[in-house]
Kinemage of the C-alpha trace (Angstrom):
@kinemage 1
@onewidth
@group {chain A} dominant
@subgroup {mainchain}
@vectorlist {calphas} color= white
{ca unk a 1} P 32.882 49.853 35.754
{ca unk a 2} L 34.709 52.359 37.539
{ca unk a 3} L 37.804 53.975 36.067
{ca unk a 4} L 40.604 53.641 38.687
{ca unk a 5} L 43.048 55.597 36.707
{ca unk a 6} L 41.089 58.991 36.645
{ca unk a 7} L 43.481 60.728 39.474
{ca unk a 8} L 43.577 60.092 43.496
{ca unk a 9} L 40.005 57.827 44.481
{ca unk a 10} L 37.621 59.337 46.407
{ca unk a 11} L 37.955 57.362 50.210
{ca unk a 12} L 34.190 57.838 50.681
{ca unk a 13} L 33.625 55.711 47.064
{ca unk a 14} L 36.152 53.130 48.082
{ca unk a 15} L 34.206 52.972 51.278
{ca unk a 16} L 31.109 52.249 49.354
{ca unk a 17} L 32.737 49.508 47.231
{ca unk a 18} L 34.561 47.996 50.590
{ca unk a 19} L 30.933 47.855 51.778
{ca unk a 20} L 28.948 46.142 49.010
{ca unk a 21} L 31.987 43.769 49.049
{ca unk a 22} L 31.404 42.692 52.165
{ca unk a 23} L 27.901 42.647 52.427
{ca unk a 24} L 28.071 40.272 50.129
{ca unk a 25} L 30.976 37.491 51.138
{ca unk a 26} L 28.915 38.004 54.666
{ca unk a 27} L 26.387 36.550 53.005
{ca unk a 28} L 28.132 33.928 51.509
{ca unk a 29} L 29.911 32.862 55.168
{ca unk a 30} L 26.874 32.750 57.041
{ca unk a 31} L 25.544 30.385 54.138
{ca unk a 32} L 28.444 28.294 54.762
{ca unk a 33} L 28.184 28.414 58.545
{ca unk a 34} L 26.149 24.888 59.110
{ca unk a 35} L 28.258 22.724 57.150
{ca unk a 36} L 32.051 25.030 58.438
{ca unk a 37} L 33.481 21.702 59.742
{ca unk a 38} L 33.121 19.672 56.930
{ca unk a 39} L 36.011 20.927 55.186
{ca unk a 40} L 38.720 22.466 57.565
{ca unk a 41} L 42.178 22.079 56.930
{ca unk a 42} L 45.178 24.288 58.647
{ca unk a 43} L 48.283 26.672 58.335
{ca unk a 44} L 50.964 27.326 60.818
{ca unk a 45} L 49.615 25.069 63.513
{ca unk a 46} L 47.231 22.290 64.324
{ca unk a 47} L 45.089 24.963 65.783
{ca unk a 48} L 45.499 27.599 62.942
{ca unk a 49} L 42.878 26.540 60.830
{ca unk a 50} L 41.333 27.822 57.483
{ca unk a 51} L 37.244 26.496 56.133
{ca unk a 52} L 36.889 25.848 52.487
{ca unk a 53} L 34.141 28.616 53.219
{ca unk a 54} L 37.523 31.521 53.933
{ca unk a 55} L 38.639 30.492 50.581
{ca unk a 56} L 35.458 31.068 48.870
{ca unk a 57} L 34.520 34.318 50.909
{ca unk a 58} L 38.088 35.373 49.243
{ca unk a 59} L 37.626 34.196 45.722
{ca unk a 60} L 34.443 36.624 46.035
{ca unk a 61} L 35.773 39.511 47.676
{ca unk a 62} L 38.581 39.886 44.984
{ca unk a 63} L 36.120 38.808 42.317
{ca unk a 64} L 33.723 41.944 43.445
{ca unk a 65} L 36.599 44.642 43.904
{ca unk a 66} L 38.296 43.969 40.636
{ca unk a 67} L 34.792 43.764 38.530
{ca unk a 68} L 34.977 47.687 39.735
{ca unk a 69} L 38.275 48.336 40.018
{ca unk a 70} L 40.346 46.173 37.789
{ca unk a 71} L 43.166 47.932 37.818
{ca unk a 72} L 43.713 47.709 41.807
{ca unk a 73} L 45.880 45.327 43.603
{ca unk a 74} L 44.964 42.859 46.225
{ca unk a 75} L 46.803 41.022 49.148
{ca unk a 76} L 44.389 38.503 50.867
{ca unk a 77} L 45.000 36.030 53.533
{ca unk a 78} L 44.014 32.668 51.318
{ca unk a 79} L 46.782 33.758 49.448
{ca unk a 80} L 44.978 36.418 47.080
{ca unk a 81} L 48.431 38.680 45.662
{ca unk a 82} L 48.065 40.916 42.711
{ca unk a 83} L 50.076 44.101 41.814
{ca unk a 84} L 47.637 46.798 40.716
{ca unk a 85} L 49.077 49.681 38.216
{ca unk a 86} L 46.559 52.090 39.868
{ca unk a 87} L 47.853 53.115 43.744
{ca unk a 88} L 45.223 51.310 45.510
{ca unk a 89} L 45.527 47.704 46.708
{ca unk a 90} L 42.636 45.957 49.064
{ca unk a 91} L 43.981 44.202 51.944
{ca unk a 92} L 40.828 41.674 52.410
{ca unk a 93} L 40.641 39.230 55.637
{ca unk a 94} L 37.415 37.023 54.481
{ca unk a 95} L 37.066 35.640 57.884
{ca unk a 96} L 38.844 37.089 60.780
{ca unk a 97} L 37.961 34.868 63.668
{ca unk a 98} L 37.768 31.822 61.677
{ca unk a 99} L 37.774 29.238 65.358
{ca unk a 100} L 34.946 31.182 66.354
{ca unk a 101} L 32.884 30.553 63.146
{ca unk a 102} L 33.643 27.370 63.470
{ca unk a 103} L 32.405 27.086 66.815
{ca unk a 104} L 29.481 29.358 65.869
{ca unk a 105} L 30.899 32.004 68.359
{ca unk a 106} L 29.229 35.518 67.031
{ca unk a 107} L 32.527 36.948 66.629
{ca unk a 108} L 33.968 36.591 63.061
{ca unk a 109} L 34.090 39.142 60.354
{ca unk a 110} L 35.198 40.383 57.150
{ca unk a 111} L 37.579 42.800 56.792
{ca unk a 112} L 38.294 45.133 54.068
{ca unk a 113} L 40.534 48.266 54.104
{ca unk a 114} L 41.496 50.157 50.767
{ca unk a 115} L 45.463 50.947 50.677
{ca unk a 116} L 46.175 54.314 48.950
{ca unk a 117} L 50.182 54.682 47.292
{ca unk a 118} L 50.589 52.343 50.654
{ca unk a 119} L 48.299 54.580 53.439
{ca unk a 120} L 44.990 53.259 54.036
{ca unk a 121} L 42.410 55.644 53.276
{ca unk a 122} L 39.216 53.251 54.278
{ca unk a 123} L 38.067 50.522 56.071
{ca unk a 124} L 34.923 47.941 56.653
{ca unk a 125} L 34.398 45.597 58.862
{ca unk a 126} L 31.373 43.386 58.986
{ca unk a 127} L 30.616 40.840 61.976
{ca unk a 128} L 28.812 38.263 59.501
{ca unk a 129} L 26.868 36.985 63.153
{ca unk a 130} L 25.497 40.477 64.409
{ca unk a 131} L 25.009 42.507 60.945
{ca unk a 132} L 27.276 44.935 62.601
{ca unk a 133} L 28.979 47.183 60.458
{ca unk a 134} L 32.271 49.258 61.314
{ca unk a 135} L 33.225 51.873 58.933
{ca unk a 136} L 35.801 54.317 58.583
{ca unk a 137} L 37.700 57.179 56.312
{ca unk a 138} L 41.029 58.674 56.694
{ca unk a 139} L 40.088 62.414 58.352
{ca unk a 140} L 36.320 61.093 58.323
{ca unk a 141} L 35.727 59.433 60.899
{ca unk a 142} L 34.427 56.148 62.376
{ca unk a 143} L 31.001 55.149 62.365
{ca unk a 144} L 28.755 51.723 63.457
{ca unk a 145} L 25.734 50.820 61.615
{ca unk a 146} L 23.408 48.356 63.475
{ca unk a 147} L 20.772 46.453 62.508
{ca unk a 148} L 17.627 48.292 63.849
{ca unk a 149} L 19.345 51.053 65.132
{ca unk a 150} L 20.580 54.350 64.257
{ca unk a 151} L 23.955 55.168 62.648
{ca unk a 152} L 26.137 56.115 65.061
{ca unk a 153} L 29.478 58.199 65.585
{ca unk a 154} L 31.997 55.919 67.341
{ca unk a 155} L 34.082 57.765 70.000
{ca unk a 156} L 36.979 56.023 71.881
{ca unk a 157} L 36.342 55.364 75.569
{ca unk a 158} L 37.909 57.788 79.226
{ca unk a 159} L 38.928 55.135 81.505
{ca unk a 160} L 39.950 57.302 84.615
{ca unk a 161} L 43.364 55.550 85.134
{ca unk a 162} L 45.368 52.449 84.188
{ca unk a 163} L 43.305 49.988 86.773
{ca unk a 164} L 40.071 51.491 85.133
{ca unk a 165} L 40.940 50.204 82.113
{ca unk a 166} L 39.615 47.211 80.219
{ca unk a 167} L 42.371 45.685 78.054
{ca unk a 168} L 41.683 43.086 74.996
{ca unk a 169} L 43.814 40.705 73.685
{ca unk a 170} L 44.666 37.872 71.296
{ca unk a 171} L 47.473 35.036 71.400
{ca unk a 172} L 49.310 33.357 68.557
{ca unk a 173} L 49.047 29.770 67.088
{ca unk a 174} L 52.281 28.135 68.190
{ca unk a 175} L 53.016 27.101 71.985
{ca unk a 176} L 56.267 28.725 72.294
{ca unk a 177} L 54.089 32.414 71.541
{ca unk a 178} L 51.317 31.062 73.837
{ca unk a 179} L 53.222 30.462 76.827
{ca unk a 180} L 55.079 33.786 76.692
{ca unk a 181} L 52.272 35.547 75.596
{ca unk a 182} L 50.317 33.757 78.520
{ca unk a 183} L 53.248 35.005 80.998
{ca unk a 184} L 51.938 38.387 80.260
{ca unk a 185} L 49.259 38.738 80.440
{ca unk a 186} L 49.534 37.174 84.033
{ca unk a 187} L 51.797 40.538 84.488
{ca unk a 188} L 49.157 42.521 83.028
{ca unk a 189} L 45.960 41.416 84.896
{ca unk a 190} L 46.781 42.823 88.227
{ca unk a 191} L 47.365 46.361 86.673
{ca unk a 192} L 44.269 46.892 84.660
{ca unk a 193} L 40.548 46.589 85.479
{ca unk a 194} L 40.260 42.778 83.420
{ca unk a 195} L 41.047 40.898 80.288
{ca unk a 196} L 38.964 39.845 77.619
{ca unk a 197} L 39.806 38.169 74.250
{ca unk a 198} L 37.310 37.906 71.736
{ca unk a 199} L 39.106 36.018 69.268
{ca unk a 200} L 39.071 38.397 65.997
{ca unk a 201} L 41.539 40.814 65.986
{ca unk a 202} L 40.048 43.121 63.470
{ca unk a 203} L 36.827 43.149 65.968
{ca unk a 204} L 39.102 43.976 69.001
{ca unk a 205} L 40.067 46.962 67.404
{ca unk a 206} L 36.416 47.876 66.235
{ca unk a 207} L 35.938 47.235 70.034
{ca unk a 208} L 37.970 49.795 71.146
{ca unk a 209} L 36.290 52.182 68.786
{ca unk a 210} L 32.980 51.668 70.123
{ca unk a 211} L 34.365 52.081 73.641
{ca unk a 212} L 33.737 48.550 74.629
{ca unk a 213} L 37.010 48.010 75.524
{ca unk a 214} L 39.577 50.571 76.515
{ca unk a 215} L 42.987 48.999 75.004
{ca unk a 216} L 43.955 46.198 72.664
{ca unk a 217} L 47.076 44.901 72.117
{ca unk a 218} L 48.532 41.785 70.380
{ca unk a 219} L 51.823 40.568 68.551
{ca unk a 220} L 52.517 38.912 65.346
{ca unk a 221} L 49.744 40.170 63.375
{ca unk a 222} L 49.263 39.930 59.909
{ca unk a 223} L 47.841 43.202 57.319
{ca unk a 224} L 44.836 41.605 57.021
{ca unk a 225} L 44.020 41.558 60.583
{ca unk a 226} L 44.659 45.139 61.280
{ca unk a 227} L 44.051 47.347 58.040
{ca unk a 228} L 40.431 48.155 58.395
{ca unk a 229} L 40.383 48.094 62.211
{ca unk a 230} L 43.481 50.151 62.954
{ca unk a 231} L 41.779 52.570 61.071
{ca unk a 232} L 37.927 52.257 62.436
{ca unk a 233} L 40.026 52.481 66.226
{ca unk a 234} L 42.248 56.176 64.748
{ca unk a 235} L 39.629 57.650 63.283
{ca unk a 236} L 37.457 56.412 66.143
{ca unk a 237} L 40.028 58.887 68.697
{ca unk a 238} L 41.842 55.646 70.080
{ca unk a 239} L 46.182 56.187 70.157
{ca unk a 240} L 46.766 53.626 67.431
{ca unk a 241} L 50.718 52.402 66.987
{ca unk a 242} L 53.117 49.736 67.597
{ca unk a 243} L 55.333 48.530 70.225
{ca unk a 244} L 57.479 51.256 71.473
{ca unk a 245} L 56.079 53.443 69.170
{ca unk a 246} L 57.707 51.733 66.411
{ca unk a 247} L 55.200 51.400 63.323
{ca unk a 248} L 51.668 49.634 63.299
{ca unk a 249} L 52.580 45.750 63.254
{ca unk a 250} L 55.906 45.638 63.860
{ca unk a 251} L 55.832 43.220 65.911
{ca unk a 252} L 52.824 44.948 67.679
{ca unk a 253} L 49.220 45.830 66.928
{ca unk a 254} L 48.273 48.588 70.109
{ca unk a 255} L 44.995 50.898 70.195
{ca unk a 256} L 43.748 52.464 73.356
{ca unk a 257} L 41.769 55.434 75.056
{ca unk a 258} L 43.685 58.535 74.951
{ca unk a 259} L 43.009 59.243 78.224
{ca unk a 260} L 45.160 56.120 79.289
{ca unk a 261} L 47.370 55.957 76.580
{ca unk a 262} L 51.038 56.996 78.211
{ca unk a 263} L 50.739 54.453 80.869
{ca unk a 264} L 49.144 51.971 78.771
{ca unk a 265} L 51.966 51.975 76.511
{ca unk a 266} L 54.667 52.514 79.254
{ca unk a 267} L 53.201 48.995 80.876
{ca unk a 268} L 53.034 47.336 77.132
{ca unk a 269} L 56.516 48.508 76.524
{ca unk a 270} L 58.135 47.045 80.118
{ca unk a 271} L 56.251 43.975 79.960
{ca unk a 272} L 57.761 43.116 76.567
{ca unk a 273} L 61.355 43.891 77.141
């Protein structure tokens, strides 16, 4: 049992415990995968839906963390909330991209970033369909771990201009945030190279680490969506901040090359006024 009272953690061990964490609930999701629709219920809409399979990836996540850690706090989003006494809380998403796993789209992941006195310090996220693992530490750096392949350094795309650029994004359960977020994007298209939405936020941002994408951008997201990623994309070299440079989240998740970033932001900023 680790002793999470012995002074500031070490990132690089919290890493290593995010890791083993989520090795395992992958496990346990792609288990779960065949029989997903058997048990799906949902949340804010009739299209935000949650498997009995999220809840147990949860149950296991915070199970694992606190066995080594038990004085850490959690915030999942099944509804896992604990104060810890210790600076450190785990902001765990055991599915992100739960409409694609139930479709058996390989995009779904989970997500696990370790909060530190309220700055997260590290991140993991684990696409449970490709055994691709993002990683990252504050002042560390970013890294993707394949399986089959070499470790490898993940460095934020150079799109030569705005209409270079390849933007990600996601869209919101309800229809009154669908048809204004649709209206948008129908702004947006003609000003960057294309659109693509992937449907798991925390693997958009991962995207734009690996220079897949160039920019990401999407409203109304929750912790758990963005902890681990925002931090894969920053340490990764994207721009990583909110809308109008207010603060990560609020109301905005936005990560993008540098190269493109004043623009990119400009346009983001005018087309949400």
């Amino acid at each position: 049992m680790t002793d999470s009272t012995a002074g500031p953690p070490d990132p690089r061990a919290l890493l290593e415990l995010a890791v083993s964490a989520a090795r395992e609930a992958a496990a346990l999701v792609a288990r779960g995968r065949d029989t997903a629709a058997r048990h799906v219920t949902t949340k804010s809409s009739p299209v935000d839906v949650v498997t009995a399979v999220d809840a147990a990836s949860e149950e296991l996540l915070v199970r694992h963390l606190l066995a080594a850690r038990p004085d850490d706090g959690v915030l999942g989003e099944e509804g896992a909330a604990r104060d810890g006494t210790s600076g450190v809380r785990w902001i765990v998403d055991p599915i992100d991209g739960t409409v694609n796993f139930l479709y058996d789209l390989p995009a779904y992941a989970v997500s696990i970033a370790a909060e530190v006195e309220g700055v997260v310090t590290a991140g993991a996220v684990l696409n449970v369909a490709t055994g691709e693992l993002f990683t990252a530490t504050a002042g560390g750096g970013a890294e993707l771990a394949s399986p089959g392949r070499p470790v490898r350094r993940l460095t934020a795309g150079r799109p030569e201009s705005l209409d270079r650029t390849l933007v990600a994004t996601g869209f919101g359960y309800r229809v009154e945030q669908r048809r204004a977020q649709g209206a948008v994007v129908a702004r947006l298209l003609p000003q960057v190279r294309d659109i693509r939405r992937f449907g798991s936020a925390a693997l958009d941002l991962c995207a734009v680490a690996a220079g897949r994408v160039d920019a990401y951008y999407e409203l109304d997201l929750n912790p758990w969506d963005h902890a681990a990623g925002a931090l894969v994309a920053a340490e990764a070299g994207a721009v990583v901040t909110g809308l109008s440079d207010g603060p990560v989240g609020a109301p905005m998740v936005i990560a993008v090359a540098p190269s493109v970033a004043g623009p990119f932001l400009d346009l983001v900023a005018e087309l949400h006024r």
